[in-house]
C-alpha positions in Angstrom: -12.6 -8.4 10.3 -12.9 -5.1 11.5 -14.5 -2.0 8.9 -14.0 1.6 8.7 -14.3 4.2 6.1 -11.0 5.4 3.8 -10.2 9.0 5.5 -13.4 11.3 5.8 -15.2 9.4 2.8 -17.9 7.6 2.7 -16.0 4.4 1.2 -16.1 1.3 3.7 -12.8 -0.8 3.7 -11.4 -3.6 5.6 -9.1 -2.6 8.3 -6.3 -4.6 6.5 -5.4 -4.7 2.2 -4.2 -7.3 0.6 -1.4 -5.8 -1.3 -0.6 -7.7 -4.3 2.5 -7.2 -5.8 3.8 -10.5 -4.8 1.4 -12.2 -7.5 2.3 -11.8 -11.3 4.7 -13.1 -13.8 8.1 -13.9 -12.2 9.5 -13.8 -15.6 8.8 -10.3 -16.9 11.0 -9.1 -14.5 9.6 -7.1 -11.3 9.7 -9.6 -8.3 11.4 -12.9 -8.8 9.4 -13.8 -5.5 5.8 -13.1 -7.3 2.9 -15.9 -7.6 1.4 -17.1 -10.8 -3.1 -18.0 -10.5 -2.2 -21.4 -9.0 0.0 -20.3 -6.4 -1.9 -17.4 -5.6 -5.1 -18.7 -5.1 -4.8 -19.5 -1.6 -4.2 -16.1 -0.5 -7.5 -14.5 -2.5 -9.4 -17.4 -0.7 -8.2 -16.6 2.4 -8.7 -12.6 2.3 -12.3 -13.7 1.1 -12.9 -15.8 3.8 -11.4 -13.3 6.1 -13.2 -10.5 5.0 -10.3 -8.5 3.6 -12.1 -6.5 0.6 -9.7 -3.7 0.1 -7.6 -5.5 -2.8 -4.6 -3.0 -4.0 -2.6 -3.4 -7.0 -0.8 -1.4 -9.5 0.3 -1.4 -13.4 3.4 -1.7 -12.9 3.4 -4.7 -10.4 4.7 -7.4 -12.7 4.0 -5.3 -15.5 0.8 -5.7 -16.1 0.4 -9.5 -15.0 -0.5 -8.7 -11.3 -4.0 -6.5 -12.8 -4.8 -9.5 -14.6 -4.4 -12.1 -11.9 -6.1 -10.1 -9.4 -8.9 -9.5 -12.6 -9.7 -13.4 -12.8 -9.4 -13.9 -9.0 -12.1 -11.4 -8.6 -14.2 -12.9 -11.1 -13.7 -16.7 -9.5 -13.8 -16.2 -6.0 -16.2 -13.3 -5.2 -17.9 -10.6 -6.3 -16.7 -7.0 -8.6 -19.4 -5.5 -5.7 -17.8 -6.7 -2.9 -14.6 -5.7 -3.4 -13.1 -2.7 -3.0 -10.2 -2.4 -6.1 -7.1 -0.3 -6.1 -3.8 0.1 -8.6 -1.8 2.9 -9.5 -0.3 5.0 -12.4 3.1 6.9 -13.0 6.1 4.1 -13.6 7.2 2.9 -17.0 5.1 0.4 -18.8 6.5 1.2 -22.6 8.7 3.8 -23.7 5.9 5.7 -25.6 4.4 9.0 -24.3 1.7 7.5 -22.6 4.0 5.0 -21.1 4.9 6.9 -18.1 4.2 9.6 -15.7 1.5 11.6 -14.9 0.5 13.6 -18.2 -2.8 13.4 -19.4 -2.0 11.2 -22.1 -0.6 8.9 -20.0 -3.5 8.8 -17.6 -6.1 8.7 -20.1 -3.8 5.6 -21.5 -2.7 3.6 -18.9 -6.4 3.8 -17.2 -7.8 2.1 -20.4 -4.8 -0.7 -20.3 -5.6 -1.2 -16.1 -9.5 -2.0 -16.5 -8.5 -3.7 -19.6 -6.3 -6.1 -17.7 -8.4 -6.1 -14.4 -11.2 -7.2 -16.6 -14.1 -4.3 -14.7 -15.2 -1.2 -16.4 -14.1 0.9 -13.3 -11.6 0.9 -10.2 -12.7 2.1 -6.6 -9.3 3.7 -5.9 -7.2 5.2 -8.3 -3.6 6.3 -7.1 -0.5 8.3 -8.5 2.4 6.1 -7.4 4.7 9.0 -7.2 4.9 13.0 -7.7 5.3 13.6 -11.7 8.5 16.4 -12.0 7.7 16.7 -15.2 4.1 17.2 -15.2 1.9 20.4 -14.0 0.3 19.2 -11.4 -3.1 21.1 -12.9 -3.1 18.8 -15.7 -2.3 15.6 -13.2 -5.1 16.5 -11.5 -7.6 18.2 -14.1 -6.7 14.6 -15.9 -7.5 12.7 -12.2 -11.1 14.8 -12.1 -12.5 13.8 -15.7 -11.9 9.8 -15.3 -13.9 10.1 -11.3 -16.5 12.3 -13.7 -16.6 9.7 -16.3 -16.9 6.8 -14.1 -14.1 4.9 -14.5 -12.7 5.8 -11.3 -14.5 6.5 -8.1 -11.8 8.0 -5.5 -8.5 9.0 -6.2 -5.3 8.8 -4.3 -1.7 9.1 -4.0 1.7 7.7 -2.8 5.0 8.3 -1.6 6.4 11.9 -2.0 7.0 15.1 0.2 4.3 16.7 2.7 4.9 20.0 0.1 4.2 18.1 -2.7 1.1 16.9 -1.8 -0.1 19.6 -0.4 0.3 21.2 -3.9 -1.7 19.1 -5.7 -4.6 19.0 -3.0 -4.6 22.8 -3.1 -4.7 23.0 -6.9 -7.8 20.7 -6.7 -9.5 23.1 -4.3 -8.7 26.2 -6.5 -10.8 24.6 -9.7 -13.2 22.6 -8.1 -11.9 18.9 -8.8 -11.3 16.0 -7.2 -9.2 16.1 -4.0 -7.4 12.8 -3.2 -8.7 10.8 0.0 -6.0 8.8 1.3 -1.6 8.5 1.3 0.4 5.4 0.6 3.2 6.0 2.0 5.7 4.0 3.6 5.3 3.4 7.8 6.6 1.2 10.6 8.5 0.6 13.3 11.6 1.0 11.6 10.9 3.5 8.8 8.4 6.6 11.1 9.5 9.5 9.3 5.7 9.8 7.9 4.9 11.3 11.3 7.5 14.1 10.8 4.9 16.2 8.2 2.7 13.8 6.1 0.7 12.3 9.0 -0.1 16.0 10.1 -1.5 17.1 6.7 -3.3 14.1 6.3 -5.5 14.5 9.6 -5.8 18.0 9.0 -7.4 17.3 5.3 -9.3 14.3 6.4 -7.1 11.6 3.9 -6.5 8.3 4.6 -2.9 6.9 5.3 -2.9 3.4 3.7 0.8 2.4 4.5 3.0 -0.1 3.1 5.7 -2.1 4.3 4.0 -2.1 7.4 6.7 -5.0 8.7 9.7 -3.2 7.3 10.1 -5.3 4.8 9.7 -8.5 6.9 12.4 -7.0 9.5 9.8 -6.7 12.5 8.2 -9.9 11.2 11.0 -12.1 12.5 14.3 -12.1 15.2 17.4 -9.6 13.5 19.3 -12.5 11.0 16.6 -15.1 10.8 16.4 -17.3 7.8 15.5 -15.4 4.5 12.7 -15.3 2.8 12.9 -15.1 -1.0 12.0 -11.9 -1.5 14.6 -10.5 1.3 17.2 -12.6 -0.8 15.9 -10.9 -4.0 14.8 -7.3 -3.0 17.6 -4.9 -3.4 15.1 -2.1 -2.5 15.0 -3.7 1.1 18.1 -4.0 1.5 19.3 -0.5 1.1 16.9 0.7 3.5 17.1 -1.1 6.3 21.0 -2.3 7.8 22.2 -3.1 11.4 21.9 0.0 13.3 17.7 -1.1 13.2 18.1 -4.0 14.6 17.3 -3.1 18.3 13.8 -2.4 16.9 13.9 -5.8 16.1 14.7 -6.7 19.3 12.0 -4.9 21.1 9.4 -6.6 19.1 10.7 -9.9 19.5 10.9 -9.4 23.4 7.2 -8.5 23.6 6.3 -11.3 20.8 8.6 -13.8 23.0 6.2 -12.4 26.6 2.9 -12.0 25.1 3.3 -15.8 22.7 2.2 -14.2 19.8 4.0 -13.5 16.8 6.5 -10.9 15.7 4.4 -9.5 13.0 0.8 -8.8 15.4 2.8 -6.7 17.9 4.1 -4.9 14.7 1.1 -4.4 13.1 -1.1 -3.6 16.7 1.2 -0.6 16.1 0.5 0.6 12.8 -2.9 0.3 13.2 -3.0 2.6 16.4 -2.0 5.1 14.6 -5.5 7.2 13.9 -4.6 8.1 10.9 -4.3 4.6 9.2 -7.3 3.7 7.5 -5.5 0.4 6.7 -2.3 -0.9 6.1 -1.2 -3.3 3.3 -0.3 -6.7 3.6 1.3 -9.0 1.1 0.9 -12.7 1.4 3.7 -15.1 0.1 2.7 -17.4 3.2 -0.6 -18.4 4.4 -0.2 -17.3 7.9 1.1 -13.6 6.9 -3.0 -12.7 6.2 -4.2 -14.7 9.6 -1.4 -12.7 11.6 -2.2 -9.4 9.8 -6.2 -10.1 10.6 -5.2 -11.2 14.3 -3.4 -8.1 15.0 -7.1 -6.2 14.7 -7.6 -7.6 18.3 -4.0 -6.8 20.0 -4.1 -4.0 21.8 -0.5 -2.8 22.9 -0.1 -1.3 26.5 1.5 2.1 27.1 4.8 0.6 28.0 5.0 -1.5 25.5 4.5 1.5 23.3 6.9 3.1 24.8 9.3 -0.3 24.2 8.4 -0.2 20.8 9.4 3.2 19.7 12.2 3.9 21.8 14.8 2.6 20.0 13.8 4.1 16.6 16.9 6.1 14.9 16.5 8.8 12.6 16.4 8.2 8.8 16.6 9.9 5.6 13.2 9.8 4.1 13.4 7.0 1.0 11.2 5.6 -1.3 10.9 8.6 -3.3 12.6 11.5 -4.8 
């Protein structure tokens, strides 16, 4: 495994996350494809053996039951110290005031119901999952400043919304002294590169960490255009709408330098993410065993100019999605 710190911080994380909204209770509703504690065990074993530390989760991810699976696995198979812990705050978890967004009530609230759940008395990373509309950003991130100066958050972040956006919310930190966020976690990949347009520029210029995910589309890069489905790409509506025919020549591309190198799909893809100097690390979700051993054996593939060149070349223009 391969180390580095989040942004300009001082925070050390693995070069790859294991992203964990695949594990959780299939029958609240969120993921029909998520893993209850037995069938996700394999995959916490593995990212310990591995050395994967940077664990990233969110309320919402099975609502609620992904915090608390992640919570015992860090109490059975390592340390609360050696792990570096993630999740996220703004989508509905009840339809009271403090259910949703990013108003101080409902930080103060849903922060209490995360460590709660995740069973530790603090979090490493705390990130907004999207841009609040309906909340000043001054009180999002006044609210933001007095959990990191209480303790029971130690960086913050944020995902998923315009360059502008963001931008606004650093700057209001600046103006009254609070906590700036250190890294993005936004979408990025082969197929979906509209990141690079504005975000990726702000983020090197203020020292933040991009943190992407989908880094495989999806699964789209992982595998040759109309392969066998997975159970999520048979359940994930999301997916679906974003990603159609017309991207399948990026497919293509990866599977011809997969098919010359003998490696899989999913390392070339990766190899190209993490190029990219301004990702800290992406994130990785693991439904199979070998989607953590191909994400850590991508560290070591080092893509040549032409394939580079291969890779990106076919990459059509999008509308930015994921986000309002």
């Amino acid at each position: 495994m391969e180390y580095t710190r989040l942004g300009s911080t001082g925070l050390k994380i693995s070069r790859i996350a294991l992203g964990c909204m695949s594990f959780g209770d299939s029958s609240r509703g969120f993921t029909e494809w998520a893993l209850d504690d037995a069938a996700a065990e394999p995959f916490f074993r593995q990212a310990v053996e591995s050395g994967i530390t940077f664990w990233d989760t969110a309320n919402v991810y099975g609502f609620g039951t992904s915090e608390e699976i992640v919570g015992r696995a860090i109490k059975e198979y390592t340390r609360r110290e050696d792990v570096v812990l993630a999740t996220k705050v703004h989508f509905p978890m009840h339809d009271g005031p403090g259910g949703r967004g990013l108003s101080r009530k409902a930080i103060m609230e849903q922060i209490d119901a995360s460590l709660e759940r995740l069973g530790t008395d603090y979090v490493d990373l705390y990130q907004i999952h999207r841009f609040d509309y309906d909340t000043p950003v001054e009180e999002t991130m006044e609210a933001l400043h007095d959990l990191v100066k209480t303790g029971k958050v130690r960086y913050i972040g944020a995902s998923a919304m315009w360059a502008w956006q963001f931008a606004k919310m650093q700057h209001a930190a600046d103006l009254n002294g609070w906590t700036r966020f250190v890294s993005m976690q936004d979408q990025y990949s082969l197929m979906y590169r509209e990141e690079e347009r504005e975000m990726f520029g702000l983020l090197a210029d203020q020292g933040v960490g991009a943190i992407p995910f989908s880094p495989l589309a999806k699964g789209r890069v992982a595998r040759p255009w109309g392969g066998a489905q997975t159970m999520r790409s048979a359940n994930d509506p999301v997916g679906a709408a974003a990603f159609s025919d017309a991207d399948k020549p990026v497919a293509d591309a990866v599977q011809q330098i997969s098919e010359a190198r003998g490696i899989p799909m999913a390392q070339i893809a990766l190899a190209w993410v993490l190029k990219n100097p301004v990702v800290s690390a992406p994130i990785v979700g693991a439904t199979k065993e070998y989607h953590l051993s191909d994400a850590v054996a991508a560290l070591d593939v080092v893509l040549t100019d032409d394939e580079v060149f291969a890779l990106e070349a076919p990459y059509r223009v999008r509308e930015p999605n994921g986000f309002q």
